[in-house]
C-alpha positions in Angstrom: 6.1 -1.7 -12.9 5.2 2.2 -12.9 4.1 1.5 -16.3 1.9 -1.0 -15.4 0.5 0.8 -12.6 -0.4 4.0 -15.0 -1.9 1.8 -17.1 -4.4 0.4 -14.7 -5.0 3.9 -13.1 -5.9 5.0 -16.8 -7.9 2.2 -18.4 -9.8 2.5 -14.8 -10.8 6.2 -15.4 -11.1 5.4 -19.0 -14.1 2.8 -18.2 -15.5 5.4 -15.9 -15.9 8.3 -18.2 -17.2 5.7 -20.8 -19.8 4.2 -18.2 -20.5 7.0 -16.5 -19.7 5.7 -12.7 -19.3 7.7 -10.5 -15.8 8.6 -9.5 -14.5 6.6 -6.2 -13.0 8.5 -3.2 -10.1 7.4 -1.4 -7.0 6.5 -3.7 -7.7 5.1 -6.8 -5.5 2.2 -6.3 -5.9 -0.8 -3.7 -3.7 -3.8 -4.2 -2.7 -6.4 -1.7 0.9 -7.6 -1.2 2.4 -10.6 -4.4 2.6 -13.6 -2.7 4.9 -15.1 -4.8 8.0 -14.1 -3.4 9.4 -11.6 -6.1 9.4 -8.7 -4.5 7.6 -7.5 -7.1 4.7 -5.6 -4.8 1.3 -5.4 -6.2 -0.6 -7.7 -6.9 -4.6 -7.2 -8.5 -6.8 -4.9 -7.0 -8.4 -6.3 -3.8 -12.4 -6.4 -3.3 -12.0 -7.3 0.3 -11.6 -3.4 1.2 -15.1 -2.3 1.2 -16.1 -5.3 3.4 -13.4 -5.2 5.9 -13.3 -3.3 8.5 -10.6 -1.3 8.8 -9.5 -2.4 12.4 -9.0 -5.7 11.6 -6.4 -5.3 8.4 -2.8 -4.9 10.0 -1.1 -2.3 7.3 -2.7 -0.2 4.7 -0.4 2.1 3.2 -1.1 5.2 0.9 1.6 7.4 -1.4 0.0 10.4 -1.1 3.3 12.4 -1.8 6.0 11.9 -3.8 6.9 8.4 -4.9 8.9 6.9 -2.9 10.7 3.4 -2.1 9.3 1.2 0.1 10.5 -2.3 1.7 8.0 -4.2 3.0 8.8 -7.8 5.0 7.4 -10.3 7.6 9.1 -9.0 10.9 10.0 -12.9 11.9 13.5 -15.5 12.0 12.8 -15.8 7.7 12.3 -11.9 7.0 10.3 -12.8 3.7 10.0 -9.4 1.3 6.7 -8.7 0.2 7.5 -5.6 -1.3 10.7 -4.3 -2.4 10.3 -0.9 -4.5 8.7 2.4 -5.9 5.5 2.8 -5.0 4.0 6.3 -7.0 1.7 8.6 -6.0 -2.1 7.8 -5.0 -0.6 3.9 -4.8 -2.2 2.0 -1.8 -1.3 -2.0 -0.8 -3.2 -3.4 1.9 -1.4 -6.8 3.9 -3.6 -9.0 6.1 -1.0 -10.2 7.7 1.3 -9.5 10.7 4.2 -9.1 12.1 5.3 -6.9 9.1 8.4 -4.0 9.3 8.1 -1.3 6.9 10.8 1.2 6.1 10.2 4.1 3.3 12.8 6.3 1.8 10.3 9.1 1.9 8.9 8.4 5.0 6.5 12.0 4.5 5.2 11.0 1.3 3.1 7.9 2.5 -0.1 7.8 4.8 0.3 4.6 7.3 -3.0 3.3 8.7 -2.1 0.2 11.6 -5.0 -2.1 12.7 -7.2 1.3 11.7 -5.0 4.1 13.1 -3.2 6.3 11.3 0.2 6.8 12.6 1.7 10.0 12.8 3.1 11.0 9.6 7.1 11.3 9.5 9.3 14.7 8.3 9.2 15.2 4.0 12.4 14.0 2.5 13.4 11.5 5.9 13.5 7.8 6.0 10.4 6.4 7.6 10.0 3.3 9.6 6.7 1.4 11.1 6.5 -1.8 13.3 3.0 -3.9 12.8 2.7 -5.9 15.6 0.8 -9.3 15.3 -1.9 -8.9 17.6 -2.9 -11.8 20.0 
């Protein structure tokens, strides 16, 4: 999975030193949750990001320190994982969906943004956990 992800961060910057774009801000990786029930993680990149606003996406969630495990599951009766694993590094998965419970090993090394907020980030090296609430 790491592997996978290295090589879509570098074929990306490959294409845009051969094109000449310019180089995006923000983390170079957006991908939305697998739906298929593998707890695989990351899915394709997601083009919904520039047109959403940010308010109205429930969980957006950025490694911007060390990589780190992350669980991610629907907070209902069935629990279904969405994401079960290492996330590296500049990674970033977006979920349009709520209720979700989120615990990190590393809570400090990841940047959690709730319905557009950014939570308060949680001590380097500690476990980490966030509560999206489905709003009504």
């Amino acid at each position: 999975m790491a592997a996978l992800a290295l090589l879509v961060v570098g074929g990306m910057a490959l294409i845009n030193a051969v094109t000449g774009e310019p180089e995006q801000k923000g983390p170079s990786t957006a991908a939305s949750p697998s739906g298929d029930g593998d707890g695989g993680g990351k899915a394709s990149p997601s083009s919904t990001e520039k047109t959403t606003p940010a308010a109205r996406v429930p969980l957006v969630i950025s490694v911007t320190g060390q990589p780190t495990t992350v669980v991610v599951r629907v907070a209902d009766a069935g629990g279904k994982v969405l994401t079960n694993g290492q996330l590296n590094t500049g990674d970033t998965l977006k979920y349009d969906q709520a209720p979700l419970q989120v615990v990190a090993t590393n809570g400090g090394s990841l940047r959690v943004v709730i319905y557009g907020e950014v939570q308060p980030a949680k001590p380097a090296g500690q476990r980490g956990e966030w509560l999206v609430r489905a709003k009504g």
